[in-house]
N, C-alpha and C positions, 0 to 999 in steps of 0.2 A: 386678253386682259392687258392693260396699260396702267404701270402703278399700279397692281393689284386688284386694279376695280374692272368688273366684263363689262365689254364694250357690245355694240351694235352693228351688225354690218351693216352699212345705207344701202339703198337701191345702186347707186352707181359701184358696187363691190368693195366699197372702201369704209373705214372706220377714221373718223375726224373726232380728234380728241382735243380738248381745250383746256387749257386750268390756268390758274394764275401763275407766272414766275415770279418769286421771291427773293433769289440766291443771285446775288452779283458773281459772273464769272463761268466757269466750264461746271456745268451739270450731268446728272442722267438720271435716267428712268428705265426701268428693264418693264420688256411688252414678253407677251406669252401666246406665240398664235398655235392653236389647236384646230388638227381639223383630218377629215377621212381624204384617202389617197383613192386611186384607181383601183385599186387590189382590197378596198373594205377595210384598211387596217387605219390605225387613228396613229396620225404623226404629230409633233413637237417641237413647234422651234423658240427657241429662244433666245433674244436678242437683248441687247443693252444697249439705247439712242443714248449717245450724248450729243449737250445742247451746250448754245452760251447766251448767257443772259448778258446784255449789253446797258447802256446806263444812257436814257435821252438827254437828259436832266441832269442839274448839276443837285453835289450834297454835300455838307458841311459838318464837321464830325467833330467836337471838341474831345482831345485825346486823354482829358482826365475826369470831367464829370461838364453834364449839359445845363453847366450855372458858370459864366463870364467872373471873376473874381478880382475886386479893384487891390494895385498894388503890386501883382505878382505878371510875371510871361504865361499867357494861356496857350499853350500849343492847339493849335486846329491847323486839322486836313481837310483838305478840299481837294472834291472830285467831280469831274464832267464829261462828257463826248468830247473827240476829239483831244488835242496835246494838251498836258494839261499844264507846259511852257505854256501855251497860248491862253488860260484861263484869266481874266480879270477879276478881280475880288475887292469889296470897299466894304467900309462900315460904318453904321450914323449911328447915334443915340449911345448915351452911358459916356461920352469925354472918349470914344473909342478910338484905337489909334491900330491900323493893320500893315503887318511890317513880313517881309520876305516872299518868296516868290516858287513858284510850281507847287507842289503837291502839301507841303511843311510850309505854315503860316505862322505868327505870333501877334494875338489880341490886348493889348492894353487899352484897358477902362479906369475913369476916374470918379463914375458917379451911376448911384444906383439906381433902378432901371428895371421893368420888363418889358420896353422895346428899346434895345439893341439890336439891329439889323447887319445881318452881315451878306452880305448881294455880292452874286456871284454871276457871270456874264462867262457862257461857252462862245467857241469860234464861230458855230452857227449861227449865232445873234442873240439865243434863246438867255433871259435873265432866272433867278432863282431867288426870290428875299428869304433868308430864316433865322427867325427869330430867336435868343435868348434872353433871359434873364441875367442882370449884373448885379451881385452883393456883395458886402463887406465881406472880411475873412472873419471867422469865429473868433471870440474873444478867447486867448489863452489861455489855460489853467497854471498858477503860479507855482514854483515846488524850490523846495530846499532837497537839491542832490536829486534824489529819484522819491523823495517823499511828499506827497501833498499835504497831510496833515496826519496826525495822530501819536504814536509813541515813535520814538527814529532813538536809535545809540547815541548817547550823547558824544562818544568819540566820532562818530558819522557826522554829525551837527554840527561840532568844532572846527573839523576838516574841512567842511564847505568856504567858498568864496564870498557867498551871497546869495542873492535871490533868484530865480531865473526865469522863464516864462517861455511855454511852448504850448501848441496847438496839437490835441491829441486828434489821432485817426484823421489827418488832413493828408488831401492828394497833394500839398503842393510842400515844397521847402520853405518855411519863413523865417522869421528873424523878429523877434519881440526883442526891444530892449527895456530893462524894467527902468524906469529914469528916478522911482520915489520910493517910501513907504514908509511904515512907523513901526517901530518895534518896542514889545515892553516885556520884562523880564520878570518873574515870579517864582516863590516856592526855594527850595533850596540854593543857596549862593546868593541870594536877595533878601536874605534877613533883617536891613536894615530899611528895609522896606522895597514895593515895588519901584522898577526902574524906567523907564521912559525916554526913548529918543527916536527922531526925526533922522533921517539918512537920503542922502543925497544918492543918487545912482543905484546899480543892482550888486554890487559890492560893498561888502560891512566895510561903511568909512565912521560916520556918526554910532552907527552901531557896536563897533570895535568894544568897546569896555562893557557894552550888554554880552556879547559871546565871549568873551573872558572870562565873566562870574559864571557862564552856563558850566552844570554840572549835572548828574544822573538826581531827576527829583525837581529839577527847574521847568517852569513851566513859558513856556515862549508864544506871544503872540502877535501876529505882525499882519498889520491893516494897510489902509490906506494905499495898495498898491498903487502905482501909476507903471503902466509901459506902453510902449510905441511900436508899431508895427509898420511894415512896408509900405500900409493907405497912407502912415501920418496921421494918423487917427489916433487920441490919448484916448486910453481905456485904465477903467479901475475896477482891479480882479477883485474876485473873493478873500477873503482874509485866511490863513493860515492860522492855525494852532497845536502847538505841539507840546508833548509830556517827552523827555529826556529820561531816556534810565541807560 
């Protein structure tokens, strides 16, 4: 048996096994030859081949997920036969831009795309094109403190600087700045009616005399976000709304 599976003796006394290798690198497979001796008794040998799977072809790995993302450093590896100092590497399509050298690359893209070509040239001569997809980063979800909307302490609400804006469950670090939004104040502390204003930046500046009257019982709602991300791309989030108690 080879891998588990019985084999054949051929005519020439040997067993010729074939199977695809999958696994880059040192392998094995344990073989089990059975068989009668000179004396009638049944012997047992068992042995474990190891193998190494070798690489003809070049292969391109992006190291956080297989989508090019405008804005941000994409780390991609690349690998090939022979040194992989000697590896050449380029890339078309998406505003692509490929920057460092041996095994650790970094992709910059400025426009969306699913052909983005990233070519890859071993010492042998032999080329490689492969393809990914380039997209936008996700549009961030807005929050006051760790809250996105609903009932928050109004002592937690007070305390805040302003508005913030972050990308949940992303592979990558970013940076949203919020640059707008609107805010309008209700319900307790606002008795003389609702209040309303316009705020420049992601910190209460226009805002400031809205989260003054907030109190447990005010009701907060603030629209119109605007923020900016690493593409440079203005995005407008979802709106917030909050009950203070």
């Amino acid at each position: 048996t080879i891998g588990g599976q019985t084999q054949t003796v051929g005519d020439d006394g040997a067993v010729h096994y074939k199977f695809k290798a999958n696994n880059l690198g040192t392998n094995s497979i344990p073989v089990v030859i059975k068989y009668t001796d000179q004396n009638n008794k049944e012997q047992v040998i068992t042995k474990t081949v190891e193998y190494v799977v070798g690489q003809s072809s070049a292969a391109v790995q992006l190291d956080k997920m297989n989508v090019l993302f405008i804005g941000v450093d994409n780390p991609v590896t690349i690998s090939g036969s022979g040194s992989v100092q000697q590896i050449q590497a380029s890339i078309s399509g998406g505003g692509g831009v490929l920057s460092g050298t041996g095994a650790k690359r970094t992709a910059r893209v400025s426009q969306e795309t699913d052909e983005c070509i990233i070519t890859v040239k071993t010492p042998d001569g032999k080329t490689t094109p492969v393809r990914f997809r380039v997209r936008s980063i996700p549009d961030p979800t807005p929050m006051i403190g760790t809250y996105e909307s609903g009932d928050i302490p109004a002592s937690y609400f007070k305390s805040q600087a302003g508005v913030r804006a972050f990308v949940k469950n992303f592979f990558y670090e970013t940076q949203f700045n919020v640059t707008s939004f609107r805010i309008t104040g209700d319900g307790t502390g606002f008795e003389e009616g609702i209040d309303e204003k316009n705020n420049t930046g992601a910190v209460w500046a226009e805002a400031r005399s809205i989260i003054n009257k907030a109190r447990p019982g005010s009701y907060i709602y603030i629209d119109n976000i605007y923020a900016v991300g690493p593409d440079g791309r203005r995005r407008k989030l979802t709106p917030l709304i909050y009950n203070l108690k």
